[in-house]
C-alpha positions as CSV (number, residue, x, y, z in Angstrom):
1,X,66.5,100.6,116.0
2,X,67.5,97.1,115.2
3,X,71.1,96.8,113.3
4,X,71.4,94.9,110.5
5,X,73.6,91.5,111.2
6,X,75.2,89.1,108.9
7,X,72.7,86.0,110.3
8,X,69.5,88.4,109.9
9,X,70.5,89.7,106.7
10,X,68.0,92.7,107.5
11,X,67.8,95.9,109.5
12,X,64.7,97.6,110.9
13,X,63.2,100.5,113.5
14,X,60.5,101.6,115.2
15,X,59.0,105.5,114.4
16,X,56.0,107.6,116.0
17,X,54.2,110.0,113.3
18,X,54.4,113.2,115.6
19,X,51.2,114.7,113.6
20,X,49.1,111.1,114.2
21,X,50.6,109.5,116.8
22,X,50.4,106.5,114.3
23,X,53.8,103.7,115.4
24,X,55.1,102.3,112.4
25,X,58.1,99.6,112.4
26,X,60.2,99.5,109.2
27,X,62.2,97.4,107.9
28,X,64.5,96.6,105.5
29,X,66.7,93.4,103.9
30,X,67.5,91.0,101.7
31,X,64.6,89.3,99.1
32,X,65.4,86.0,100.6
33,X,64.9,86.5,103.8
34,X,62.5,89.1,103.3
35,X,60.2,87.2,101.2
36,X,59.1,84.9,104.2
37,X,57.9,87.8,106.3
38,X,55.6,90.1,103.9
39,X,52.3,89.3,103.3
40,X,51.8,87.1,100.2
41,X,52.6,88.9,96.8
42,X,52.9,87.4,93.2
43,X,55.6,90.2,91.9
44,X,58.3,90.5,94.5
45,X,60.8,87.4,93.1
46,X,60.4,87.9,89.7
47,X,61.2,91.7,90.1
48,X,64.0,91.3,92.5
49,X,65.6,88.7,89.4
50,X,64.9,91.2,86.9
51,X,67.1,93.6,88.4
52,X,69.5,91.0,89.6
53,X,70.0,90.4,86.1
54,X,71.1,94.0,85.4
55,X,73.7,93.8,88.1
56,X,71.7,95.8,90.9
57,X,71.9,95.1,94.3
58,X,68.4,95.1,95.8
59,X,66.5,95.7,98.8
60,X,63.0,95.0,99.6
61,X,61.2,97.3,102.0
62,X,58.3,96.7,104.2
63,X,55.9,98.2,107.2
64,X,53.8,97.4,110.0
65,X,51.5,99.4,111.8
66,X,51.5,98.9,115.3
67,X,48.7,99.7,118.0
68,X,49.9,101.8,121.2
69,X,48.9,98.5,122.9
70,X,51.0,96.2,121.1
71,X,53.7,98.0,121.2
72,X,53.7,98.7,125.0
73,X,53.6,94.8,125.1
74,X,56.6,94.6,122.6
75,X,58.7,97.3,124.9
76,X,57.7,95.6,127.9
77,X,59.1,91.9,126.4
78,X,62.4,93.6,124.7
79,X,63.2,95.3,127.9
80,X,62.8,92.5,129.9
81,X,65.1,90.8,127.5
82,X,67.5,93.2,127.6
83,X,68.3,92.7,131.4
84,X,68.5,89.1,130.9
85,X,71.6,87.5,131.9
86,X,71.0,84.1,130.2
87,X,71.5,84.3,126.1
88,X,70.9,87.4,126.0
89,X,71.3,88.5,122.1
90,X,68.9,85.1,121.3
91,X,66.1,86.6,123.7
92,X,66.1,89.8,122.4
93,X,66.2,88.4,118.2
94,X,63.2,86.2,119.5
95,X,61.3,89.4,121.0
96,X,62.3,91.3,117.3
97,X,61.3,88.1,115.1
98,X,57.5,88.6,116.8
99,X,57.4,91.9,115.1
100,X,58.3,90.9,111.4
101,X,54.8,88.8,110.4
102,X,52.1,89.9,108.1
103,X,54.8,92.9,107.0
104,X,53.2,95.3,104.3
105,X,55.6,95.2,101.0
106,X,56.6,98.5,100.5
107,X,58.8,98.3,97.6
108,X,62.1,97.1,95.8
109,X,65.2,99.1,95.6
110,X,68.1,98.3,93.2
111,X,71.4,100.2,93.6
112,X,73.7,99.6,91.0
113,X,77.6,99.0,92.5
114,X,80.0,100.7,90.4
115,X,83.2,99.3,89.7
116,X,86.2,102.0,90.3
117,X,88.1,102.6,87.3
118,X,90.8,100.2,86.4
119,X,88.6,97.0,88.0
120,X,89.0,95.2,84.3
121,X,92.7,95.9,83.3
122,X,94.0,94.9,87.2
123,X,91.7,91.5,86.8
124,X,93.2,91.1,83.5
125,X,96.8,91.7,84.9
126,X,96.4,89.7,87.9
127,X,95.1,86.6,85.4
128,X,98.1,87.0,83.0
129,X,100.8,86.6,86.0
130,X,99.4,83.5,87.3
131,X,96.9,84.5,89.8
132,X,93.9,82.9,90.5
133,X,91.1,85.4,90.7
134,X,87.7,84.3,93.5
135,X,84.5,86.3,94.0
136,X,83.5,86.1,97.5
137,X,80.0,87.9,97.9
138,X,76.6,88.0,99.7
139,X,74.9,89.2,96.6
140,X,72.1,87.2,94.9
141,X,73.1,85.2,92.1
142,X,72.4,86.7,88.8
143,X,73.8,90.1,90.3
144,X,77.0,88.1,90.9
145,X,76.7,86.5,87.7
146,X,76.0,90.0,86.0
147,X,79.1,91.5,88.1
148,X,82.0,88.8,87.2
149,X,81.0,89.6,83.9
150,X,81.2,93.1,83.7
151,X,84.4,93.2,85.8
152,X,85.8,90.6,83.4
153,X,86.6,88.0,85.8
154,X,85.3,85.9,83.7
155,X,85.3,86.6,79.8
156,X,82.1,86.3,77.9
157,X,82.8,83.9,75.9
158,X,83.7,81.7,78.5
159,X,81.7,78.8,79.5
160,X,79.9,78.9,83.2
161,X,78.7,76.2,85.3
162,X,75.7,77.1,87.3
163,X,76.0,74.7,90.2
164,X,72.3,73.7,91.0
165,X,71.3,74.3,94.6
166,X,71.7,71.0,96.4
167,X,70.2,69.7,99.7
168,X,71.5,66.3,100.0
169,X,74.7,63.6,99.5
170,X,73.3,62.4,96.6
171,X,72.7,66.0,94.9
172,X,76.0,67.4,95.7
173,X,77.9,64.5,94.1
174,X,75.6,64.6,90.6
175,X,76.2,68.3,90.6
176,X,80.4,67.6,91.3
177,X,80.1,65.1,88.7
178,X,78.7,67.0,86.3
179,X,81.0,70.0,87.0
180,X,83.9,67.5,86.5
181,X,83.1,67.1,83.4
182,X,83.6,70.3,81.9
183,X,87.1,71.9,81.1
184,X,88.4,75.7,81.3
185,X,84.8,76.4,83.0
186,X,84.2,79.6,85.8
187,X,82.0,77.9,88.6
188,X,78.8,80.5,90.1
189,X,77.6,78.4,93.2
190,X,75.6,79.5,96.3
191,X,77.1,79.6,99.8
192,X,74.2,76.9,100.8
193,X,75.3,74.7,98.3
194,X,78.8,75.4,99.0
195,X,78.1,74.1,102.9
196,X,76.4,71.0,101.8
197,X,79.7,70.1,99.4
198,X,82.1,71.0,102.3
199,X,80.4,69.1,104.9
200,X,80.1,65.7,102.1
201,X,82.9,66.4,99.5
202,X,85.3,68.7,100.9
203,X,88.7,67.3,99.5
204,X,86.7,66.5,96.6
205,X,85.1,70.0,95.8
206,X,88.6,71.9,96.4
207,X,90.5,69.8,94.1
208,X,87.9,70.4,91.7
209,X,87.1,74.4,91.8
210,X,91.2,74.8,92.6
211,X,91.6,73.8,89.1
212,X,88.4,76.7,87.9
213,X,89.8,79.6,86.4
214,X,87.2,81.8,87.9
215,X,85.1,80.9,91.3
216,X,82.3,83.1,91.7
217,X,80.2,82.2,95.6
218,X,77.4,84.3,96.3
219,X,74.7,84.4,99.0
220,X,77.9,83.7,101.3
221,X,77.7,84.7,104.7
222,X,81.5,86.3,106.2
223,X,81.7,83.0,108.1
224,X,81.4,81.1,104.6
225,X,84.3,83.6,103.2
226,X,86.3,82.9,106.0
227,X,85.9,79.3,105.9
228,X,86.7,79.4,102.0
229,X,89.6,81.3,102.2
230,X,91.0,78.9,105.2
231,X,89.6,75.9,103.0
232,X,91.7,77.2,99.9
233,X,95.1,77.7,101.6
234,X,94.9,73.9,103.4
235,X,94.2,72.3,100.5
236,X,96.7,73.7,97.9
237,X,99.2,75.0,99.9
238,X,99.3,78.2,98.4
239,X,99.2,81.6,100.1
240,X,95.6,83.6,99.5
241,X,95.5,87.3,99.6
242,X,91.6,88.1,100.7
243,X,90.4,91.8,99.3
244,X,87.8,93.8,101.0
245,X,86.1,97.0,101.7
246,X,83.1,96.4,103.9
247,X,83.0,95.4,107.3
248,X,81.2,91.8,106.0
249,X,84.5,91.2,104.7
250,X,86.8,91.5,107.7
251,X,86.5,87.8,108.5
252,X,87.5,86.8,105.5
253,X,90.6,89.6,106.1
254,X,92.0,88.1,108.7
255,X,91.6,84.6,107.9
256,X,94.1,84.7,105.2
257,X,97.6,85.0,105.3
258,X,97.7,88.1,103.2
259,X,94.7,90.9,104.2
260,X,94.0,93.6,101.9
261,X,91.2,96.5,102.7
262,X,89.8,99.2,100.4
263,X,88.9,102.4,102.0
264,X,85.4,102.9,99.9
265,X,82.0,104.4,100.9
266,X,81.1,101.6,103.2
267,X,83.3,102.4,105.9
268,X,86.9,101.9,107.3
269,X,86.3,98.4,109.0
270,X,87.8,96.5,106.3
271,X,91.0,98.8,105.6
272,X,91.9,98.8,109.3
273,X,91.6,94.7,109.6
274,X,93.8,94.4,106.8
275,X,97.4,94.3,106.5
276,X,97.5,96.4,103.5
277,X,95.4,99.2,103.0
278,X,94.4,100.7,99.6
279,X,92.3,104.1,98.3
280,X,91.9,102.2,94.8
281,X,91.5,98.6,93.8
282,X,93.7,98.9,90.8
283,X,96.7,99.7,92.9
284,X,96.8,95.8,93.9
285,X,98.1,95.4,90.6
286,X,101.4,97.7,91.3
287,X,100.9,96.3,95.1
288,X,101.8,92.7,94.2
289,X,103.3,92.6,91.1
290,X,106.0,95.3,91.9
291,X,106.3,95.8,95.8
292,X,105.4,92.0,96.3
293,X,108.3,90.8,93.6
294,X,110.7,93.1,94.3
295,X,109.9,92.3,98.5
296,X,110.5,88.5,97.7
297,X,113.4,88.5,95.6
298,X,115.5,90.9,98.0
299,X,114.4,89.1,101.3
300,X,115.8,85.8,99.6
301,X,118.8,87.8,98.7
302,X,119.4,89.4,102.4
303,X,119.3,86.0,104.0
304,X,121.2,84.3,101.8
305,X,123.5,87.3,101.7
306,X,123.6,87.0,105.8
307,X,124.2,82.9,105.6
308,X,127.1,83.3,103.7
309,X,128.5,86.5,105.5
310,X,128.7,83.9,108.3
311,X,129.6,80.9,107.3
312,X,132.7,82.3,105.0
313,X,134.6,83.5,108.6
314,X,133.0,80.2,110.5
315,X,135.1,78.1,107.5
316,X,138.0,80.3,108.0
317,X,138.4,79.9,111.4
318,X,137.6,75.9,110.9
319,X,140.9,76.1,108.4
320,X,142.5,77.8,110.9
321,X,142.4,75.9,113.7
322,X,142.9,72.4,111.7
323,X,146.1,73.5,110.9
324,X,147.3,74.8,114.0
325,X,146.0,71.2,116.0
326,X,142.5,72.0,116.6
327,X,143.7,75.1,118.8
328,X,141.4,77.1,120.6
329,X,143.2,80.1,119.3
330,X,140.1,82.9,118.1
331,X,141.7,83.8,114.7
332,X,140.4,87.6,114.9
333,X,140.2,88.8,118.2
334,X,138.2,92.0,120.2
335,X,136.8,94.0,117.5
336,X,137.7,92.8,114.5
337,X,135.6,89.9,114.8
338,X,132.6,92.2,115.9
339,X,133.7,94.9,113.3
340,X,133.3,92.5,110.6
341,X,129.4,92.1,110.9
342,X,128.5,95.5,111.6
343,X,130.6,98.6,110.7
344,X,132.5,96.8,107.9
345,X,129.7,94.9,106.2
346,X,126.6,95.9,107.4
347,X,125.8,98.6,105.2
348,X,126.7,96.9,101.5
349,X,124.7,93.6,102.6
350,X,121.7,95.7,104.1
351,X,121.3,97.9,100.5
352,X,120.6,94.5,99.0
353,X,117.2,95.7,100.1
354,X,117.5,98.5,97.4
355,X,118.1,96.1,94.9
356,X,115.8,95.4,91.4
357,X,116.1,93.4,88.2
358,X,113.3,95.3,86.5
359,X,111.7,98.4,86.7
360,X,107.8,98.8,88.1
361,X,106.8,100.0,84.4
362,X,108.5,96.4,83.0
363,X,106.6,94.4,86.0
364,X,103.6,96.2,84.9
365,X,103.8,95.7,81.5
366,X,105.2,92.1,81.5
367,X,103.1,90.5,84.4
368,X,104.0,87.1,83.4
369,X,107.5,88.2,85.1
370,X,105.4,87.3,88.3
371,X,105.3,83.6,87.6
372,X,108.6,82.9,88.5
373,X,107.9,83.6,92.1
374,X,105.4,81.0,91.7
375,X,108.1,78.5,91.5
376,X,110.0,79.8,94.6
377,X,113.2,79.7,92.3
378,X,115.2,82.1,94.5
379,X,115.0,80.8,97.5
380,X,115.1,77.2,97.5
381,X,117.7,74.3,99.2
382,X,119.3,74.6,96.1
383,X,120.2,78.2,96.2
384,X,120.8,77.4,100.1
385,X,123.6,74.9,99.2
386,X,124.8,76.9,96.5
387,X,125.4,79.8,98.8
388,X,127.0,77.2,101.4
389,X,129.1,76.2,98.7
390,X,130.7,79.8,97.6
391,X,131.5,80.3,101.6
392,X,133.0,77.0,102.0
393,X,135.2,77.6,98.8
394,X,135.8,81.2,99.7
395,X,136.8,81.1,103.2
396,X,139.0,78.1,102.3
397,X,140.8,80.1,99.6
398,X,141.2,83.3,101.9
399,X,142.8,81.3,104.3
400,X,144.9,78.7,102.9
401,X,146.1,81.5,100.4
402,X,147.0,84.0,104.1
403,X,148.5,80.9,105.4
404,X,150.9,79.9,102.3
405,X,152.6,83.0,101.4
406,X,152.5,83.7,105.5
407,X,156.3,84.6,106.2
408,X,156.7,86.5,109.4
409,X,154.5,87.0,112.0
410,X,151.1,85.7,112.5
411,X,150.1,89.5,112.4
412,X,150.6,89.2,109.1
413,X,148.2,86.6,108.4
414,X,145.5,88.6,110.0
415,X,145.8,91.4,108.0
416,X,146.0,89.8,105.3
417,X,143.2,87.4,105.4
418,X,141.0,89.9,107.3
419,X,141.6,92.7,104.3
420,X,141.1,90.2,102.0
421,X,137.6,88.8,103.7
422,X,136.4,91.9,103.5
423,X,137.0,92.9,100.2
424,X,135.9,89.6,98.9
425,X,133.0,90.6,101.0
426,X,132.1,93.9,99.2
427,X,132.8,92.5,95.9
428,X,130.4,89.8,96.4
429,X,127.5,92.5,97.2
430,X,128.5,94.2,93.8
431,X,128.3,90.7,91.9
432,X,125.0,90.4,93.4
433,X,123.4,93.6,92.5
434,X,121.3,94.0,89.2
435,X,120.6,97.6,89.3
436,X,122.9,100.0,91.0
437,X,121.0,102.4,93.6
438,X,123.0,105.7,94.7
439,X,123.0,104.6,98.3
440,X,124.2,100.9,97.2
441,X,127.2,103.1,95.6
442,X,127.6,105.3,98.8
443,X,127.7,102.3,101.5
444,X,130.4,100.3,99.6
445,X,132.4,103.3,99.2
446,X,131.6,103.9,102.9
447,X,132.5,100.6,104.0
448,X,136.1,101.0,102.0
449,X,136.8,104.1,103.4
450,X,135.7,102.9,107.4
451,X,137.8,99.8,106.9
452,X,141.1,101.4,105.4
453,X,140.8,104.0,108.2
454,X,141.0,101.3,111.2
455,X,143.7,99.8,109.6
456,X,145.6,102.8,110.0
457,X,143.7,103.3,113.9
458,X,143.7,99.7,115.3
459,X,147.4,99.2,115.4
460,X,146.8,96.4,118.1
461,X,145.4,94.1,115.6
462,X,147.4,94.9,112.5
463,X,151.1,96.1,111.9
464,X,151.3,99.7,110.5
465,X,154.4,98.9,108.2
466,X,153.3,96.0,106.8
467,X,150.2,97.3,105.4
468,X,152.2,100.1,103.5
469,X,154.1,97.9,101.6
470,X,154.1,96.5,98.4
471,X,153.7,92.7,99.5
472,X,150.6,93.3,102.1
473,X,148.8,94.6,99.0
474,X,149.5,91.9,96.4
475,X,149.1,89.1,98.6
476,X,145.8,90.7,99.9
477,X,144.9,91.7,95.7
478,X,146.0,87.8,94.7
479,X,143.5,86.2,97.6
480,X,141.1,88.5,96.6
481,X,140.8,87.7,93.0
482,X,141.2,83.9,93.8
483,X,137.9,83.9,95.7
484,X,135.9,86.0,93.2
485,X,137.0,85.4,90.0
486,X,136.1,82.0,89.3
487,X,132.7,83.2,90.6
488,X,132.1,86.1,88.3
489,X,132.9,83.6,85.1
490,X,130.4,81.2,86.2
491,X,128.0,84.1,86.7
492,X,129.1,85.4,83.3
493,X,129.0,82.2,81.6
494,X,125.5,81.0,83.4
495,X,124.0,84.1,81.8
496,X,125.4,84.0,78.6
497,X,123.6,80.5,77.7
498,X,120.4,80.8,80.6
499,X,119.5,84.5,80.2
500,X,116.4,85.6,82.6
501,X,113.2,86.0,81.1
502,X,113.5,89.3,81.1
């Protein structure tokens, strides 16, 4: 048995009639390739179109009857090859390649490839949130064609641009010429075509089919996907997600920054080179437009979350030590300073994670919600200062605000501007939070409870009959509202005249 390859594009083996004794080699492949080694026929390519044009994926299938002589010279010559230890796989094609002359044309096969049910509405969805939509495939042209059509990546009445198949310099730059000329226009090109362009016009074929709304290559070998999908991301900058369910497409997988694989009837090769794997191709639609937003806009959250967390106490203990003379006097000592970004605050900044401004039904239904991303709104160097801003302003406020109605002992001003940092702390994760989740409820209540508990346990770090009075809790109440207040108007007022789009 020979396997099929990706360079051969066919597949073939050898069989012994056990009634005749009659060896017969088989063999099956693409028309392309195939048409080259059968013996001369007038039917083959214009059948192979026909049914290309319907959308089926075709085989041709041919025989050759071998003598018991020729093919104890052929298993002689493939085993010597075999044993070689000098390009092997290239001795052994060359030994195969002997076989496949003068084939008998046996027939055409066309399979047609079902789409899966909701190929059309997840296309559709994917186009209306901003997402540009390629057809990667080693499939002939008009079954290509035939299939962007039916799966609606590109509409019927739009326009396409059959790009010619080119050879030369001059070719490729007519045929980019010509392309350039039309507007809103899905492209259908042929991966030897595609080559030529790359290797002439690369800058200037990228720029051009970036701008397509469709791109449909065919005849592409997985080297040519992978190549694309490399090509694509260079050139634009963007990030590509490359979807996939055979193994031809596992190149192409791994090449790009996002992999998605489809378990389907061709095997697992795909889903397990992917970083994503899916039973349907309509769940990409819930994949990216729900878990991908709602994975974006909490990561920028959490980190920005975690900048300020440390930069409020850094500014404090900046404030601090200015106005006792640059000392190097820690302001919170032992395990309050190590308290603070674990058992105090971990668990309200880390439910940021649970956090969502819309629900998946709302993503779904509004996919245009998804363009915003696009822009990289929330997480930008303007949201970075921003951030760096509110923890300059509110560490500065917690601490000049501890140090001026400071009366006693410096105990005092650690309880009070420790208290205070973490409820200003808290109520900045609740200012934050768009939808309220049970466990966001559960770890600031959790986080209260802890903290109020070692003020009552660590009586090394805080006095026991301060905290009970009246002052500790207005001063702490005062500081508190000082450093969130003005925050929640501007929040308030920013909303009131800029709502979100949704």
């Amino acid at each position: 048995m020979f396997p099929f390859t990706s360079e051969s594009k066919r597949m073939g083996i050898i069989l012994r009639d056990q009634n005749t004794g009659q060896i017969v080699f088989y063999m099956k492949g693409a028309d392309t390739v195939m048409s080259t080694i059968v013996e001369y026929n007038d039917w083959l390519s214009e059948e192979v179109d026909n049914m290309a044009r319907e959308g089926l994926r075709t085989l041709v299938v041919a025989k050759k009857n071998l003598s018991d002589e020729s093919y104890a010279d052929f298993e002689q010559r493939h085993s010597a090859a075999m044993l070689s230890v000098v390009n092997r796989s290239a001795q052994v094609a060359a030994v195969v390649e002997s076989l496949q002359r003068d084939m008998t044309l046996l027939c055409v096969t066309g399979v047609e490839d079902r789409l899966q049910d909701g190929v059309r509405q997840t296309l559709e969805l994917l186009r209306n949130a901003g997402i540009r939509v390629w057809m990667l495939t080693g499939d002939k042209m008009e079954t290509a064609t035939c299939i962007a059509k039916s799966s609606q990546l590109v509409s019927r009445t739009q326009n396409i641009h059959i790009f010619k198949n080119v050879t030369s310099r001059s070719e490729a730059h007519q045929e980019l010429n010509a392309f350039r000329r039309k507007q809103d226009t899905a492209l259908v090109i042929q991966g030897n075509s595609l080559e030529v362009c790359l290797e002439y016009y690369e800058h200037e074929l990228m720029e051009l089919i970036a701008l397509a709304p469709a791109v449909v290559a065919c005849r592409c070998s997985p080297e040519q996907k992978a190549a694309v999908v490399r090509l694509l991301e260079r050139h634009t900058g963007k990030i590509a997600a490359a979807i996939g369910d055979g193994g031809n497409d596992v190149s192409m997988i791994q090449a790009a920054s996002v992999g998605i694989g489809i378990v389907g009837k061709e095997g697992k090769q795909a889903s397990l080179a992917s970083d994503f794997s899916l039973s349907q191709f309509s769940h990409i639609g819930r994949l990216l437009l729900v878990h991908g937003r709602n994975s974006y806009k909490r990561s920028a959250s959490l980190s920005q979350f975690v900048i300020h967390r440390g930069l409020i106490i850094t500014t404090m203990q900046a404030v601090f030590s200015a106005v006792f003379y640059f000392s190097s006097v820690s302001l919170y000592q032992g395990f309050l300073m190590v308290g603070y970004a674990t058992v105090y605050t971990m668990l309200p900044v880390f439910s940021l994670v649970l956090d969502r401004d819309v629900s998946g039904q709302i993503a779904i239904m509004y996919p245009e919600l998804y363009k915003e991303l696009t822009k990289g709104r929330s997480l930008t160097y303007k949201t970075f200062f921003i951030w760096c801003l509110i923890s300059i302003y509110q560490g500065g406020i917690i601490m000049f605000g501890a140090l001026l109605l400071f009366e006693d002992e410096f105990i005092h001003v650690v309880a009070i501007s420790f208290t205070a940092l973490i409820l200003t702390e808290l109520t900045m994760v609740a200012l934050t939070v768009k939808t309220w989740h049970p466990m966001m409820l559960l770890a600031e209540l959790a986080s209260i409870v802890i903290y109020f508990l070692s003020l009552v346990i660590l009586r090394d770090f805080f006095d026991s009959e301060f905290i009970k009075s009246f002052a500790f809790m207005w001063k702490t109440l005062v500081i508190t509202a000082l450093s969130c207040l003005p925050l929640y108007i501007i929040k308030f007022l920013s909303e009131w005249f800029s709502p979100p789009a949704y």
